[in-house]
C-alpha positions in Angstrom: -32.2 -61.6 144.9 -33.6 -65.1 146.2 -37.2 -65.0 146.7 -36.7 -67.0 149.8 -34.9 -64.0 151.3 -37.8 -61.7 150.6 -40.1 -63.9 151.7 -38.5 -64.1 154.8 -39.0 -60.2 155.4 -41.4 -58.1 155.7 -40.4 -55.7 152.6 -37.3 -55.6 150.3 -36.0 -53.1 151.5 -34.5 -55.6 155.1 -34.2 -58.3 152.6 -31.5 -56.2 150.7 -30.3 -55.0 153.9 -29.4 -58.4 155.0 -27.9 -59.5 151.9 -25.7 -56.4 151.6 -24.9 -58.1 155.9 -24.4 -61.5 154.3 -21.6 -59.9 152.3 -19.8 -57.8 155.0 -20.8 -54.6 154.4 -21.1 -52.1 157.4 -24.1 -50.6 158.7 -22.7 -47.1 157.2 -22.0 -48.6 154.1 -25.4 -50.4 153.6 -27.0 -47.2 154.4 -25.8 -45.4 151.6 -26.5 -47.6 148.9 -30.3 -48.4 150.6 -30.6 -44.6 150.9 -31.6 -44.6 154.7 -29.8 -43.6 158.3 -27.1 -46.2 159.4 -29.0 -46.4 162.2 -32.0 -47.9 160.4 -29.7 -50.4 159.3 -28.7 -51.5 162.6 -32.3 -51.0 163.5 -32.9 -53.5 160.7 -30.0 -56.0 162.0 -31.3 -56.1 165.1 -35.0 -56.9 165.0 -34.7 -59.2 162.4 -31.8 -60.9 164.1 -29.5 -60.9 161.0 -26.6 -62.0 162.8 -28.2 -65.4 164.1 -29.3 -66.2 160.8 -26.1 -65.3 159.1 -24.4 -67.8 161.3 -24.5 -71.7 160.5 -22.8 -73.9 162.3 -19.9 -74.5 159.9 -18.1 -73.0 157.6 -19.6 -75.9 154.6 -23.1 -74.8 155.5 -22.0 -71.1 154.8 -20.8 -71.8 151.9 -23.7 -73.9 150.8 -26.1 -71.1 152.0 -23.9 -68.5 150.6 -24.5 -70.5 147.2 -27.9 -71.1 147.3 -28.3 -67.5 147.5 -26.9 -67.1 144.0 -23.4 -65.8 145.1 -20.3 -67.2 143.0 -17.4 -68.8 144.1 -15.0 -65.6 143.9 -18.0 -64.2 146.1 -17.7 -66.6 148.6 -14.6 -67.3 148.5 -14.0 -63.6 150.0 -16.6 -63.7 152.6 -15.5 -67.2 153.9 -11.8 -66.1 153.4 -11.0 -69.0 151.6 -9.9 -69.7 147.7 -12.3 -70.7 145.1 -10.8 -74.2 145.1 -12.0 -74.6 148.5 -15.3 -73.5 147.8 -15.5 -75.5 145.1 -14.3 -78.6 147.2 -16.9 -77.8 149.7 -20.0 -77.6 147.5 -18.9 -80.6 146.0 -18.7 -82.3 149.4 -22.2 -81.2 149.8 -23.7 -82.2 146.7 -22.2 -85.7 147.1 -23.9 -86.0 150.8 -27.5 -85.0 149.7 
């Protein structure tokens, strides 16, 4: 897991819980594999805003944050709905402009 993410928390725990948001899982299913109540998940989602922070403004900055995160192109490819080509194109795009 990026250190940034668990930096950004206060304990790994939310940090996993977030990633396992970044990826699309529900609150239920986040539960389980965290070993908590779905309802400390959404607890979780909603204090530390998960949803604003999952949310750049375009698709190109999700897929660069997605990246930076250490998630591959098939990975992102499925949370942005898009094929790998694409993702690849993008992150390309992005690499050229900084």
């Amino acid at each position: 897991m990026d250190n940034k993410i668990v930096q950004s928390f206060p304990g790994p725990l939310i940090a996993k819980a977030y990633n396992y948001y970044l990826k699309g899982l529900t609150a239920k299913e986040t539960a389980k594999l965290l070993d908590v109540s779905a309802r400390t998940v959404q607890r979780y989602a909603k204090a530390y805003k998960f949803g604003e922070r999952a949310v750049p403004a375009t698709i190109r900055q999700r897929v660069k944050q997605l990246h930076e995160r250490g998630f591959s192109y098939p990975e992102i490819a499925g949370i942005i709905q898009k094929s790998r080509s694409t993702v690849y194109n993008y992150l390309k795009m992005e690499k050229q402009k900084g």
